[in-house]
C-alpha positions as CSV (number, residue, x, y, z in Angstrom):
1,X,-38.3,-95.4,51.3
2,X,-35.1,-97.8,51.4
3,X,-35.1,-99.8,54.6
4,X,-31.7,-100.5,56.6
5,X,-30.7,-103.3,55.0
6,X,-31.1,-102.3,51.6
7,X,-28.5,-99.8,52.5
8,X,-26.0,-102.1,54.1
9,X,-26.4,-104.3,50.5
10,X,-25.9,-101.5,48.5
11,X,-23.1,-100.2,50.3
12,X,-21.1,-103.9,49.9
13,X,-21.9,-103.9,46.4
14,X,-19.9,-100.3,46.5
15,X,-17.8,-101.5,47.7
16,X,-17.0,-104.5,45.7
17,X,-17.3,-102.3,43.0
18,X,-14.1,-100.2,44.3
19,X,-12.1,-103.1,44.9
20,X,-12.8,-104.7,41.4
21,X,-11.4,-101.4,39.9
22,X,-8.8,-101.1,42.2
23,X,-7.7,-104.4,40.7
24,X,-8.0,-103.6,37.3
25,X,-5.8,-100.7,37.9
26,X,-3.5,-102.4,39.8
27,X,-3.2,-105.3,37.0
28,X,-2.4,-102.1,34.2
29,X,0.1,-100.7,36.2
30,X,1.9,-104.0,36.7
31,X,1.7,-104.5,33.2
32,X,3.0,-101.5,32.3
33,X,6.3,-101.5,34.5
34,X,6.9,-105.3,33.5
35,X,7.3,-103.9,30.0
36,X,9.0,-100.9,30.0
37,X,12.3,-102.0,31.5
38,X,12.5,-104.7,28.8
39,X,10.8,-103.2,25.8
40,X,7.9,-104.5,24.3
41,X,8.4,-105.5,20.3
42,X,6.8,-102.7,18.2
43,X,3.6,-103.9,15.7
44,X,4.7,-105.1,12.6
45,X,8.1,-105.1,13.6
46,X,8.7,-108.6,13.2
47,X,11.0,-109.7,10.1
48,X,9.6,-112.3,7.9
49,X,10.7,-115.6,8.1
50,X,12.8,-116.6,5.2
51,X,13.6,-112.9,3.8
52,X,16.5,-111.3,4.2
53,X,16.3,-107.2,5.2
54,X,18.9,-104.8,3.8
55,X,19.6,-101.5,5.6
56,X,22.0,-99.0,5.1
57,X,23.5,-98.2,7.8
58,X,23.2,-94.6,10.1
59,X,27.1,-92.8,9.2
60,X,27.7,-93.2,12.8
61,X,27.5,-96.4,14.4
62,X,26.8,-95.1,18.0
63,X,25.7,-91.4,16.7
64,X,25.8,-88.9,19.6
65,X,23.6,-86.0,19.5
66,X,25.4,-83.4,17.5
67,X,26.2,-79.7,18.3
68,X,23.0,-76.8,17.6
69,X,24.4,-73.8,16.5
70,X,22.4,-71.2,17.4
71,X,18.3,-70.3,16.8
72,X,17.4,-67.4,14.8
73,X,16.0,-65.9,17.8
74,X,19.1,-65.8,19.3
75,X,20.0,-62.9,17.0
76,X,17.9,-60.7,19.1
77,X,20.4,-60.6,21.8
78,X,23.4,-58.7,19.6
79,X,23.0,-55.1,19.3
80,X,21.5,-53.5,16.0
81,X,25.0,-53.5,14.4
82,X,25.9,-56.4,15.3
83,X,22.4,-57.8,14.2
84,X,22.8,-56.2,10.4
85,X,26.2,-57.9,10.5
86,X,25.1,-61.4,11.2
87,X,22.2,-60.8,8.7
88,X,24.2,-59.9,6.3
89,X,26.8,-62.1,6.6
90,X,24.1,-65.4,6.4
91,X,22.6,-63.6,3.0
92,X,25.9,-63.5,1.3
93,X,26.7,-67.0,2.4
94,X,23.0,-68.0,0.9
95,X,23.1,-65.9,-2.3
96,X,26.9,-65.3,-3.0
97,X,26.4,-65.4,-6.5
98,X,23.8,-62.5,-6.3
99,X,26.4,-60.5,-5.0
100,X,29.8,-61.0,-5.9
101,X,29.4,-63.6,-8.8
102,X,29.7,-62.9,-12.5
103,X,26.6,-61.2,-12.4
104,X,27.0,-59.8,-8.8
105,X,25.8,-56.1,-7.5
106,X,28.2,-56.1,-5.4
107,X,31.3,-57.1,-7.2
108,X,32.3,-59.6,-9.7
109,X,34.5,-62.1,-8.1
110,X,33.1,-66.0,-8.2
111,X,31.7,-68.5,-10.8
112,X,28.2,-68.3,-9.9
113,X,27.9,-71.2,-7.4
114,X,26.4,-69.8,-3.9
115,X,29.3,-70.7,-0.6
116,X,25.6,-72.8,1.0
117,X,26.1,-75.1,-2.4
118,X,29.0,-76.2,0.0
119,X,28.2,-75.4,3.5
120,X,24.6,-76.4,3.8
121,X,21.8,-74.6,5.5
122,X,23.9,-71.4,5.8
123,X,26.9,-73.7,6.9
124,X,24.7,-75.0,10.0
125,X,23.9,-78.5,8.8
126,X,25.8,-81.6,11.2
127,X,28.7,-82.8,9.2
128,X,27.5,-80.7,5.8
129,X,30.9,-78.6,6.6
130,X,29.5,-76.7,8.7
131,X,31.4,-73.3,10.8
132,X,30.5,-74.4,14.2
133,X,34.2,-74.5,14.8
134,X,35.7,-72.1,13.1
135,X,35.9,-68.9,15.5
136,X,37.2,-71.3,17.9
137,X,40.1,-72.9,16.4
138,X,41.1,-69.3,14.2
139,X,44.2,-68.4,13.7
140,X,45.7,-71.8,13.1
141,X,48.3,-73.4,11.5
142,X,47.7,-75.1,8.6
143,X,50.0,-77.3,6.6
144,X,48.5,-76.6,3.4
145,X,50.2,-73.0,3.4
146,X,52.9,-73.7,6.6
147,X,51.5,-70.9,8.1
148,X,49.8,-69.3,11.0
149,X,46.1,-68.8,9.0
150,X,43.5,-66.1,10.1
151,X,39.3,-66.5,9.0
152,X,40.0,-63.9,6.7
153,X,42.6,-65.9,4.8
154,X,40.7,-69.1,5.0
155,X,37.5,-67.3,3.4
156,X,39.8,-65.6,1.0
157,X,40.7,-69.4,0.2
158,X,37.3,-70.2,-0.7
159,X,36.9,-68.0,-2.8
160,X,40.1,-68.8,-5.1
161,X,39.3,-72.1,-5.1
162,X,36.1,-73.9,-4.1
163,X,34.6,-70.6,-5.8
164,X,37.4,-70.2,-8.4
165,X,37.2,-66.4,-8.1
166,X,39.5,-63.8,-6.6
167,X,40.1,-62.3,-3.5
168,X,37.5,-60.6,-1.2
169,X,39.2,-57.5,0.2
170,X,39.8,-58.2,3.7
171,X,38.6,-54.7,4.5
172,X,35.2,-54.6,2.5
173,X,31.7,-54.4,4.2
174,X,31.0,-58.0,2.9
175,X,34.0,-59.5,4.6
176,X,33.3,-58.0,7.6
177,X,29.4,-59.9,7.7
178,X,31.0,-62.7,6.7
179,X,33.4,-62.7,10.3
180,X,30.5,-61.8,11.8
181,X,27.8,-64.5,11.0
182,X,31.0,-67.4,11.4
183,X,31.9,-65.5,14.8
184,X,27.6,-65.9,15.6
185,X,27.4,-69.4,14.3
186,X,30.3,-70.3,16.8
187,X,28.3,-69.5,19.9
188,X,28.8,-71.3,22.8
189,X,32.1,-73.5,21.6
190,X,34.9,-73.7,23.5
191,X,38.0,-72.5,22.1
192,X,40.6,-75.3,20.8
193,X,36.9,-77.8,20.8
194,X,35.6,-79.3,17.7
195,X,31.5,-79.8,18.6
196,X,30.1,-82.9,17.7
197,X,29.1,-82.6,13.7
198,X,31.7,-80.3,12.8
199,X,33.2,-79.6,9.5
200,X,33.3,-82.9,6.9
201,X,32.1,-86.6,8.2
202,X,35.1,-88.9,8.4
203,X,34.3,-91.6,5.9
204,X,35.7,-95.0,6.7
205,X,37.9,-96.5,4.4
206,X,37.7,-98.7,1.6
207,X,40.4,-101.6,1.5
208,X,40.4,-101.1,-2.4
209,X,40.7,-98.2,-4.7
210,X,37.9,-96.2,-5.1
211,X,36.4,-96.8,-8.5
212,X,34.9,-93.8,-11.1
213,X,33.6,-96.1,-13.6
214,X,31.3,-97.9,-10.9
215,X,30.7,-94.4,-9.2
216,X,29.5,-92.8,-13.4
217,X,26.8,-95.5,-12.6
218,X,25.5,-93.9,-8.9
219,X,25.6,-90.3,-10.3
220,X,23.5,-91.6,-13.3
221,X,21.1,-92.9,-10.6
222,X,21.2,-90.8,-7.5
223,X,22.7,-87.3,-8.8
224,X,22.0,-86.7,-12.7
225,X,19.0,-85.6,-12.3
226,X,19.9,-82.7,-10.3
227,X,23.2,-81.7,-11.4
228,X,22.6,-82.7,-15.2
229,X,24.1,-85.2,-17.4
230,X,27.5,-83.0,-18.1
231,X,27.5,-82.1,-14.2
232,X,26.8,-78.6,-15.2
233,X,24.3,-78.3,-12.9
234,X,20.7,-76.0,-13.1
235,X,21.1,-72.4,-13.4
236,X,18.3,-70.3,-12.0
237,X,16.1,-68.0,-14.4
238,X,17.7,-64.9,-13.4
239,X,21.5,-67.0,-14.4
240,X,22.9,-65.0,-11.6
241,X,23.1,-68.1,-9.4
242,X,23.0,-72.3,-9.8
243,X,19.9,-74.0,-8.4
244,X,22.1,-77.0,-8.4
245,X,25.6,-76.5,-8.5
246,X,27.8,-77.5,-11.1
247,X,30.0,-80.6,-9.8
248,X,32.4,-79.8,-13.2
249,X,33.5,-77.9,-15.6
250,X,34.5,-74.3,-15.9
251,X,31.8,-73.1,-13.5
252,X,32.9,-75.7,-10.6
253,X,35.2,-75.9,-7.7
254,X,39.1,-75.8,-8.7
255,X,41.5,-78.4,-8.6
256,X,43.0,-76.4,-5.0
257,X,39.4,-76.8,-3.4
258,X,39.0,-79.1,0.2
259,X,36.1,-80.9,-2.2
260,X,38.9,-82.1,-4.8
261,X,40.3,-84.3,-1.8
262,X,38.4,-87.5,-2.7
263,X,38.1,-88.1,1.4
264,X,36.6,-84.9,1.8
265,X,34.3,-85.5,-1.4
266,X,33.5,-88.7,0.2
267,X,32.0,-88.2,3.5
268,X,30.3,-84.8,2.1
269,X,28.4,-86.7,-0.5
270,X,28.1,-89.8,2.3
271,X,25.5,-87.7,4.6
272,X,24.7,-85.1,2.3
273,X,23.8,-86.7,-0.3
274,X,21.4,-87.4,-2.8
275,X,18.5,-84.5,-1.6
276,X,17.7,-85.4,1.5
277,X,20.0,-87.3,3.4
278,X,21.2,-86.8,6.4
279,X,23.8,-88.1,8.9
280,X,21.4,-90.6,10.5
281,X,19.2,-91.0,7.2
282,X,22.4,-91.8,4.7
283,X,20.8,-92.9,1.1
284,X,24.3,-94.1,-0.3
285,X,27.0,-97.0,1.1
286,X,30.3,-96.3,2.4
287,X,31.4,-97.8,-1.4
288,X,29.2,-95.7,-3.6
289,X,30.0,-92.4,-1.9
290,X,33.8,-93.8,-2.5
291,X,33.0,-94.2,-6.1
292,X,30.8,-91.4,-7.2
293,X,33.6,-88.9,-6.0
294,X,36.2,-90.6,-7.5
295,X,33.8,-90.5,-10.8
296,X,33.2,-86.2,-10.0
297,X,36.7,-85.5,-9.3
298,X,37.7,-87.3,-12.6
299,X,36.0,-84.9,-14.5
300,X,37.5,-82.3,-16.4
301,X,37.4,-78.9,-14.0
302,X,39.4,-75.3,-13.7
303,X,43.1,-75.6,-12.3
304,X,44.9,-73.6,-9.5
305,X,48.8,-73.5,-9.8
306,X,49.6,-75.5,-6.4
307,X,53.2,-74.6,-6.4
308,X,53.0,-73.0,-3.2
309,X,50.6,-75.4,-1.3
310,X,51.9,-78.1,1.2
311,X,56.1,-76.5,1.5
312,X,56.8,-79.8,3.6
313,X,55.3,-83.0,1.7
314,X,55.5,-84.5,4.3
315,X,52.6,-83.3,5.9
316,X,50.6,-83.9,2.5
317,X,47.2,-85.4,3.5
318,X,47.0,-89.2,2.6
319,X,44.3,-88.6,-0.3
320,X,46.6,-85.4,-1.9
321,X,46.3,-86.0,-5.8
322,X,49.1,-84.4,-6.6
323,X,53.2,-85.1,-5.8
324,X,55.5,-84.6,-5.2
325,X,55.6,-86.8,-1.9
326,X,57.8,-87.9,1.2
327,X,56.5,-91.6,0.4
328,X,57.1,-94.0,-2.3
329,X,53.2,-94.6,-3.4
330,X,51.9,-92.8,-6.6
331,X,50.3,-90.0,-7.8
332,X,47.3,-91.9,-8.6
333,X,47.1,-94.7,-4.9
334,X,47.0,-90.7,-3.2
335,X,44.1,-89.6,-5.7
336,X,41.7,-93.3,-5.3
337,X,43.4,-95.1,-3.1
338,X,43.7,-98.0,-1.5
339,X,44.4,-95.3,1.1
340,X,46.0,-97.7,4.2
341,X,49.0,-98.8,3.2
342,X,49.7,-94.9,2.6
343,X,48.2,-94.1,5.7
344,X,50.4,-96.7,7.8
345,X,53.5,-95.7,5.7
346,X,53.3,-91.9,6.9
347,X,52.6,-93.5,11.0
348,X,55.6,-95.0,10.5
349,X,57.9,-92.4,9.1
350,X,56.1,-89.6,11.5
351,X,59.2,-88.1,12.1
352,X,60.1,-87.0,8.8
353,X,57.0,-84.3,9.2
354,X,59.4,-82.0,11.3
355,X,57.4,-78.9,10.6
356,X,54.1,-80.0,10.7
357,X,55.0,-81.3,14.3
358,X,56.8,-78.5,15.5
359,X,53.6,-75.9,14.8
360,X,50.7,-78.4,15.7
361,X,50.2,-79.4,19.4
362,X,49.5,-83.9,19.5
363,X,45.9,-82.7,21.4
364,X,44.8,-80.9,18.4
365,X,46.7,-82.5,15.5
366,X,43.4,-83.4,14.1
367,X,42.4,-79.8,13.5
368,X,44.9,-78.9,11.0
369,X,45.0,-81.7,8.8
């Protein structure tokens, strides 16, 4: 039997016991809020003494989160129709080729490429020209034409040239999925608003001429091997569709496509490109994403008659390859570049853009260029 002051000893020794711990704990937690206000240096993060690291930069130097569109699950909340709509507007955006290309079930309009060989992941990718934005800023003006632009032109557009194919009738069953999943795919954006990540990334600019005999070497080591030594790309087994699309030749985008725009080519292939990349994971430098589109767009590929694009020159993009022009530079500064001095010669002489300015509101200039 334990006598009273056996208890009383084991009871301080208890007690010590508690208070030790208490300390301990009280040392961890002291520990811990001394180092997460100042950041404690990862393991193995250190760089080695005497080596230099080299890091391609994220596209954006302060990236902000960029917009969602929405989850397949958001589907659920249309109606049936409107459900078979969306569906089958995404499928023909996936697999265009399957049904309207030169092997199509539908109808035979396009040259086999697939409109996702463009607008990635079903046109939902940040910056991979995506259509978060498109029911919101639709009808439009656009300087290209000098007109007041619905969707169903600017698909019809597509077509014609990044697709160099013919119409889709504005009527047909496929045209109307095709309002329907862009109309989906804009949920939630304001009208007027561009969401962070939309459309093409703006590449910065290079202070010399972009360069296709350096950018022949980057597609021999960052593209060949999935769009082929000619650029012809990879036709699937069924050769109703392209695996990888063709970056030229007969089968490629037209010389009237947003692609032939070497800016546009550019910041695509900048976060895009080679497999992989992303807008916070780039694989290429500002230069080489310069220089292999100068290289693609060099390349022989099908031509649109133009005669009609761009009625005031003066509101011809900076990178335009083709005159004629409200400024003095060449037909071949506007196809590589440098792009500044253009770029600072057409701030300067503004005014001369009469119609451009009179259709476009100074807020949202930077939608119709």
């Amino acid at each position: 039997m334990m006598s009273p002051d056996d208890s009383v000893v084991k009871l301080i020794r208890s007690l010590k016991l508690l208070v030790a711990l208490l300390g301990v704990a009280l040392g961890l937690l002291l520990i811990l809020l001394l180092t997460v206000p100042f950041g404690a240096r990862e393991f193995g993060s250190a760089v080695p003494t005497g080596k230099e690291v080299t890091e391609i930069k994220p596209a954006n130097k302060d990236p902000h989160m960029p917009w969602k569109g929405p989850s397949e699950k958001d589907i659920s909340k249309l109606s049936p129709a409107e459900q078979q709509m969306v569906r089958y507007g995404k499928e023909l955006i996936v697999h265009t080729a399957d049904y309207l290309g030169p092997k199509g079930r539908v109808k035979h309009l396009s040259n086999g490429m697939n409109c996702q060989n463009c607008h990635l992941d079903a046109g939902g990718k940040p910056w991979g020209n995506n259509y978060f934005a498109v029911e919101a800023t639709y009808p439009k003006f656009r300087a290209r034409s000098g007109k007041i632009e619905t969707q169903t032109k600017r698909i019809n557009d597509c077509f014609e040239r990044s697709l160099n194919g013919e119409r889709l009738d504005e009527q047909s069953n496929e045209m109307t999925a095709l309002l329907a999943y862009m109309r989906w795919m804009g949920t939630g954006v304001p009208p007027r608003k561009l969401p962070e990540g939309s459309g093409i990334y703006k590449i910065h600019d290079l202070e010399r001429a972009a360069d296709p005999v350096a950018g022949k070497v980057v597609y021999e080591q960052k593209c060949q091997s999935c769009h082929q030594t000619a650029g012809e790309g990879v036709l699937a087994s069924d050769e109703m569709h392209y695996l990888f699309p063709p970056l030229w030749g007969k089968h490629s985008y037209n010389t009237g496509a947003g692609l032939y725009r070497i800016s546009n080519l550019a910041g695509y292939v900048k976060v895009n490109m080679p497999l992989g990349a992303s807008y916070d994971a780039p694989q290429l430098t500002d230069e080489q994403a310069w220089d292999v589109a100068a290289f693609i767009n060099s390349m022989p590929r099908p031509q649109k008659d133009l005669s009609k694009d761009w009625p005031d020159p003066a509101s011809k993009p900076f990178d335009h390859p083709f005159g004629p022009y409200a400024d003095p530079f060449p037909e071949k500064q506007h196809k590589y570049g440098p792009f500044n001095p253009i770029k600072d010669w057409q701030k300067q002489h503004k005014s001369l853009n009469t119609k451009y300015l009179s259709m476009a509101a100074p807020e949202e200039e930077n939608l119709y260029l």
